[in-house]
Structures are given as structure tokens and as C-alpha cells.
C-alpha positions as CSV (number, residue, x, y, z in Angstrom):
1,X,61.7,22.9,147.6
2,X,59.2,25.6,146.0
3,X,61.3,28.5,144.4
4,X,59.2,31.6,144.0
5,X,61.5,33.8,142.3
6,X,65.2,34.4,141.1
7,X,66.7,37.9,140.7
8,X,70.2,38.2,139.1
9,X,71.9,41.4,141.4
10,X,73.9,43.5,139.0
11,X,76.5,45.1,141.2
12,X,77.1,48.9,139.9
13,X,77.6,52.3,141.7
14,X,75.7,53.8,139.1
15,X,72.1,53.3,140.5
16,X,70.1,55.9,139.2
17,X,71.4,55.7,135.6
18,X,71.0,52.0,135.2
19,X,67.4,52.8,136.6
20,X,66.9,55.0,133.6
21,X,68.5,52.5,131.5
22,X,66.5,49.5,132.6
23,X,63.1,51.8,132.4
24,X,63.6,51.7,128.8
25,X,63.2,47.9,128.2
26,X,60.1,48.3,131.0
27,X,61.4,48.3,134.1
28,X,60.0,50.3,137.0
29,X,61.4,50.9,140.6
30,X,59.8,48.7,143.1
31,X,62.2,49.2,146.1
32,X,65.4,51.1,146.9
33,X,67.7,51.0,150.3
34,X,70.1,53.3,148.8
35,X,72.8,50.5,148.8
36,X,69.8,47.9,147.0
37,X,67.4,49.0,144.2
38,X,65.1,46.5,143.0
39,X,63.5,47.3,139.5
40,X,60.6,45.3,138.2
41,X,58.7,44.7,134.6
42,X,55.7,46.6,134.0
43,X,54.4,43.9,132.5
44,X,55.2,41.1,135.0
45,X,56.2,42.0,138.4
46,X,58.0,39.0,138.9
47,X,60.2,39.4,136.6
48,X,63.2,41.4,138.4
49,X,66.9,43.0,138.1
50,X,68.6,44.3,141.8
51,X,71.5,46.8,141.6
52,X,73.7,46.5,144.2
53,X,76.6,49.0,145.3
54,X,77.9,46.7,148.3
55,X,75.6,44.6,150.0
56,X,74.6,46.3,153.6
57,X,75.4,43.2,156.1
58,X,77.5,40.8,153.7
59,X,80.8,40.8,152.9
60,X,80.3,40.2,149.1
61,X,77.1,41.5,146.4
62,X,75.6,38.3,145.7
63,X,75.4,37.4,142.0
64,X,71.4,36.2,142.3
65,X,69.2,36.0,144.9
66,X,66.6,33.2,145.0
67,X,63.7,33.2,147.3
68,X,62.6,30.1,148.7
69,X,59.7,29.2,151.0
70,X,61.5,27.7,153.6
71,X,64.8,29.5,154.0
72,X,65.7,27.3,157.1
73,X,65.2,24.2,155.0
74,X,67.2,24.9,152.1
75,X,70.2,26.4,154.6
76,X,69.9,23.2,156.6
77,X,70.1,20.8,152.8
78,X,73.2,22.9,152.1
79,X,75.1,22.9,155.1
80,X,74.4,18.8,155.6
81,X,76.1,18.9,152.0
82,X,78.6,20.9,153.3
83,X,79.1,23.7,150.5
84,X,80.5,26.9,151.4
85,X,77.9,29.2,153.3
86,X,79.4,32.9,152.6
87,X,77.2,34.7,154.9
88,X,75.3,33.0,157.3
89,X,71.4,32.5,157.9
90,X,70.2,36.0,159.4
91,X,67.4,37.9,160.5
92,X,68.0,41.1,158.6
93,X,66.4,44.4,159.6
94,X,64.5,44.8,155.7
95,X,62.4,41.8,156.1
96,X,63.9,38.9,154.8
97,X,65.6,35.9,156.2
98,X,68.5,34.9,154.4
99,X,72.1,33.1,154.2
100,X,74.6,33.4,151.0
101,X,76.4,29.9,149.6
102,X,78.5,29.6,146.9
103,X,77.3,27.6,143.8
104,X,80.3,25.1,141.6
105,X,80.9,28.0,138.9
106,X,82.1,30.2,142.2
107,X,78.5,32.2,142.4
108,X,77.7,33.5,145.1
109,X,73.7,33.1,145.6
110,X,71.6,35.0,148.2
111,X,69.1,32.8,149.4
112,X,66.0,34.2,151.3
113,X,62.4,34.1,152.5
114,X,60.3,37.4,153.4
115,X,59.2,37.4,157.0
């Protein structure tokens, strides 16, 4: 299964201050919902950090997100496993396609592809 990135979500209802924060080690806003703020290096653009006040459609904040490019495919591998889906595989209205599942350390991992 081809990973293209992993973001660790940092929940925090102080977004605008850990923006300034996280600018000073390089970081620049790259996308912000208002409940989701995604801040990127300057330097590499894949390398990313999401705060998180509440997640808009799930009932937990995921701890990471990991994009994937075939959502479907890893949701089907982890449901024949039978591990604990947390929020399931949905079309959501910013783009992605994604369900949540719950790692063995009790992580909860958001696991999407872009449309």
C-alpha cells in the first residue's frame, strides 16, 4: 500500500498562537477550516503538523492522519482484520475520502485519499 504522507494532528483550541509558534521552527499556513489548520515547512512541504479543536464530522480528533492512495483498499484490509473503525469511510465535503481505526497503543489514525 503506497503511503504518501503522515501528519501528526495536535489537538489545541489555541490555533492562531500555535501557528505563530510553529512559524518559528519554519512552518507556514497551508490550509485552515477554522476547526482544522494545517501548517507546512517552508523548506519541505511535505513535511506537516494539523491543529485540531474538534474534528468537524468525527466524534474524536484523530492523533495522525495518513494519506493513502487507495483509501477503499486500506479500509477494506482493516475491516477483514476486524480492528476497530472509529468513524467510518466517508465522502467528506473538504475533499478527502477517509475512515478513522484505532491502532494497538489506542491511537486513533485518520486515514484518507484526496478526491
Amino acid at each position: 500500500m503506497y503511503v504518501r504522507r503522515i501528519v501528526p494532528n495536535v489537538q489545541s483550541e489555541a490555533l492562531e498562537e500555535s501557528s505563530e509558534f510553529y512559524s518559528l521552527l519554519g512552518f507556514e499556513e497551508v490550509m485552515n477550516l477554522g476547526w482544522i489548520m494545517t501548517l507546512a515547512s517552508t523548506d519541505n512541504p511535505a513535511v506537516q503538523v494539523s491543529l485540531m479543536t474538534s474534528d468537524k464530522t468525527a466524534p474524536v480528533v484523530p492523533d495522525m492522519s495518513i494519506e493513502v492512495e487507495d483509501v477503499d483498499a486500506a479500509y477494506a484490509t482493516v475491516r477483514k482484520r476486524g480492528m476497530e473503525i472509529v468513524h467510518p469511510l466517508t465522502d467528506e465535503e473538504w475533499g478527502v475520502r477517509r475512515f478513522f481505526v484505532r491502532d494497538p497503543n489506542g491511537l486513533v489514525v485518520n486515514v484518507l485519499s484526496h478526491s
